[in-house]
C-alpha positions, 0 to 999 in steps of 0.5 A: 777890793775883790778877792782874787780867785784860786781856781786856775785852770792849767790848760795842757797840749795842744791848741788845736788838737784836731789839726795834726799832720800825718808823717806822710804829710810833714815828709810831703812838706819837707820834700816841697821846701827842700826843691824850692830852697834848691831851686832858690839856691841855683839862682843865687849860686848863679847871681852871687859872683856878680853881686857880691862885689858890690853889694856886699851883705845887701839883702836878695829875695829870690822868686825861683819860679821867674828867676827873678831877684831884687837887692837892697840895703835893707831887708823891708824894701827888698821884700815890697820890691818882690812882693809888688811884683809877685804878690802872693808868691812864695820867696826866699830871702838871703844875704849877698856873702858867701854863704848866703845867710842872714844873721850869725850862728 
């Protein structure tokens, strides 16, 4: 049997110290997200009352840039119905309620 070594190393900080993002860049990003979600929101906000009826907490992915949605039962199917059409775009996705979350807080 091998003796097993008392020399562990603690490693602290971050992984890749030499990627930070400025404050001007992480407001950047927030500004970004927070179009696309509004963006993303008036499509939904437009295609909800029709929907719920139906498909009550079915899954909608949202493609704002086309206004483009796709609905399914099932998260994974409505995310490679989005993502064979749109391939590579940035989507939401959503649940068809009243809030449009998925899960529970």
């Amino acid at each position: 049997m091998t003796p097993s070594s008392s020399h562990h190393t603690v490693r602290r900080g971050r992984v890749f110290p030499e990627k930070r993002l400025s404050p001007e860049e992480k407001a950047r990003i927030k500004a970004e997200d927070a179009v696309f979600y509004k963006r993303c929101r008036e499509v939904f906000e437009r295609v909800q009352p029709e929907l719920i009826q139906e498909h009550y907490d079915w899954f909608i992915i949202i493609e704002p840039d086309s206004g483009e949605y796709f609905i399914d039962e099932d998260e994974k199917v409505a995310l490679a119905k989005s993502r064979s059409k749109h391939p590579g775009k940035k989507c939401i996705i959503m649940r068809i309620n009243e809030t449009g979350t998925c899960g529970r807080i």
